[in-house]
C-alpha positions in Angstrom: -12.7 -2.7 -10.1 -11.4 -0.6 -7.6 -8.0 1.0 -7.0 -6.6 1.1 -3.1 -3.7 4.0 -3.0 -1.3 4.2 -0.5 1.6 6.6 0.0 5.2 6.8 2.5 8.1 7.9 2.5 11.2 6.5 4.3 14.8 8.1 4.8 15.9 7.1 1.4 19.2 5.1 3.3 15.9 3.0 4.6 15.0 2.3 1.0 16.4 -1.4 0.2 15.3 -2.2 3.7 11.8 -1.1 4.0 11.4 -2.7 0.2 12.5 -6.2 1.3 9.9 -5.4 4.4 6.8 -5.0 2.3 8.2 -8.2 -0.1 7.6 -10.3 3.4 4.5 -8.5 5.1 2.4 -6.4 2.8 2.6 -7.7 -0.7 1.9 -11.3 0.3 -0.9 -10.1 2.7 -2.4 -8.3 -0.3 -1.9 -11.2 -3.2 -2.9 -13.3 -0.8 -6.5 -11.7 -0.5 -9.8 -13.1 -2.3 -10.4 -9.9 -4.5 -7.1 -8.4 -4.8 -6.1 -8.3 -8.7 -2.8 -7.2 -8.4 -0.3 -5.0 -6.7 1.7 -2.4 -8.0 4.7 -1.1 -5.9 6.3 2.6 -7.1 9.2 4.1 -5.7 10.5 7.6 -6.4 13.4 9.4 -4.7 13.5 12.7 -3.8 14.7 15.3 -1.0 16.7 12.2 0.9 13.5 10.4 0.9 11.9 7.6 -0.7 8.1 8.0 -1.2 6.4 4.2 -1.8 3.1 4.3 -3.3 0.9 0.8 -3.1 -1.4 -0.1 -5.8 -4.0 -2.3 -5.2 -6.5 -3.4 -7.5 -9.8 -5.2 -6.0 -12.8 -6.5 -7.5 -15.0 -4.4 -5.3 -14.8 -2.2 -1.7 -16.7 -5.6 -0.1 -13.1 -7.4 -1.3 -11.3 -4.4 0.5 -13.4 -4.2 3.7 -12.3 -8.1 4.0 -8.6 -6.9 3.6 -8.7 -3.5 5.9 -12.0 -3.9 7.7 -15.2 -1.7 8.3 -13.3 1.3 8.4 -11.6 0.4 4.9 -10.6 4.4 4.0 -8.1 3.8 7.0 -4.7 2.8 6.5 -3.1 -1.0 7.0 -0.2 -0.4 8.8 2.5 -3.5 10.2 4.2 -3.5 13.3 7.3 -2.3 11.8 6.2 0.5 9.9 7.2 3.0 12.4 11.0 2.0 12.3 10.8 3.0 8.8 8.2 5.3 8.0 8.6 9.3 8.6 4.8 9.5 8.9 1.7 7.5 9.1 -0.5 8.7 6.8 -4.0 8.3 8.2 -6.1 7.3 5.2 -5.5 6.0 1.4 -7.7 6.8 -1.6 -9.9 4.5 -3.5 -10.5 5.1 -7.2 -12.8 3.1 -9.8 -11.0 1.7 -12.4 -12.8 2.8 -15.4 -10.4 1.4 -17.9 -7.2 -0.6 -17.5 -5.1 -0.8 -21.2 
């Protein structure tokens, strides 16, 4: 299993918003995927921000290059990410899950 990781941060007055955002775009794109087992959606606050990270689990990097194509270390971004999003991180991190409790 692999872990897809994803981090952004929005003006924290952005928070609720860019939450209810990802409930209608990316974690029903995700769920929605053959070979995504499971989402995990963190939030912390800090500085006036609020950094999101994404937590994808996948049964392999073919399930995430069907998700986020060839160039699967790229970020998925949607077309309103830039309203809310202070930066677009370029890439996200993939991890093998060695053991999940």
């Amino acid at each position: 299993m692999i872990a897809r990781i994803w981090k952004g941060s929005v003006r924290l007055g952005d928070k609720a918003a860019y939450h209810a955002y990802m409930q209608q775009t990316g974690l029903p794109e995700y769920q929605a995927c053959k070979g995504n087992r499971g989402v995990t959606l963190l939030c912390r606050e800090y500085d006036g921000r609020a950094e999101f990270t994404f937590i994808t689990l996948w049964d392999s990097l073919e399930a995430i290059k069907e998700f986020a194509g060839p160039a699967y270390e790229d970020a998925v971004y949607y077309p309103e990410d830039k309203k809310f999003l202070l930066e677009m991180e370029p890439k996200v991190f993939h991890y093998q899950v060695l053991e999940q409790v």
